[in-house]
N, C-alpha and C positions, 0 to 999 in steps of 0.2 A: 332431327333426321334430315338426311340431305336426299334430294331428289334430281337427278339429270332427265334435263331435255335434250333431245335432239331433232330439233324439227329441221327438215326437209327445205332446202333454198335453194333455189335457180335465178342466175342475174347473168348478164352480157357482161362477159368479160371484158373492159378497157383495157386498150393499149396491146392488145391483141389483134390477128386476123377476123377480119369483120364474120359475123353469126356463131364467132365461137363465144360456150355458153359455159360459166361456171356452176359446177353442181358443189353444197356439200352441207352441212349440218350445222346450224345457228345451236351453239351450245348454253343453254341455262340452268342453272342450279338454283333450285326453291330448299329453305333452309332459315330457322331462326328468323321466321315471320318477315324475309326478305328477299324478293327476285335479285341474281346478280350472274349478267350475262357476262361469259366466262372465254368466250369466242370463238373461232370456227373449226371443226374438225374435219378432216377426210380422209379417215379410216376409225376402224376401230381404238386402235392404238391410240391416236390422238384422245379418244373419250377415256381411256383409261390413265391417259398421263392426268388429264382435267381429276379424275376422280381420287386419284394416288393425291394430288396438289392439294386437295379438300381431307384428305386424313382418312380415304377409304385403304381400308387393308385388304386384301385379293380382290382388286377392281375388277379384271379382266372374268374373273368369275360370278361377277353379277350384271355382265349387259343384258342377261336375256331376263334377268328378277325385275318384273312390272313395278317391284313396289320400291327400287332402285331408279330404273331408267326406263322411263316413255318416249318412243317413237313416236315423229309426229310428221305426216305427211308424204311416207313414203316407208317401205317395208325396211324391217329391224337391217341393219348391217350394210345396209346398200347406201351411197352416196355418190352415184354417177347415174345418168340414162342408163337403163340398159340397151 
């Protein structure tokens, strides 16, 4: 069983106008007795391409299934300040 993360990250964007801040989703997959971070998202769509790339069939229809995908650090679906 494959399991997404999506935990919540805020960092200072480099190479940008100074106090702008990157928001977006550190993506991980627990699976087969082994963490393996899969990289970063910022939208939905990205967490569904990551899950489509892992062999899920109707991704887009399991973001909100807990026993799929855990939010972490910030509400379901959101990946910016509001």
């Amino acid at each position: 069983m494959l399991r997404l993360i999506g935990e919540h990250c805020r960092e200072l964007a480099w190479g940008t106008a100074v106090g702008m801040v990157s928001e977006y989703r550190r993506v991980t997959v627990y699976g087969s007795g082994r963490d393996e971070i899969l990289g970063t998202a910022n939208s939905d769509h990205d967490l569904v391409v990551f899950l489509e790339g892992a062999g899920v069939a109707g991704a887009e229809a399991i973001l909100d299934a807990p026993q799929w995908v855990e939010w972490r650090g910030g509400p379901a679906h959101e990946f910016s300040a509001a």
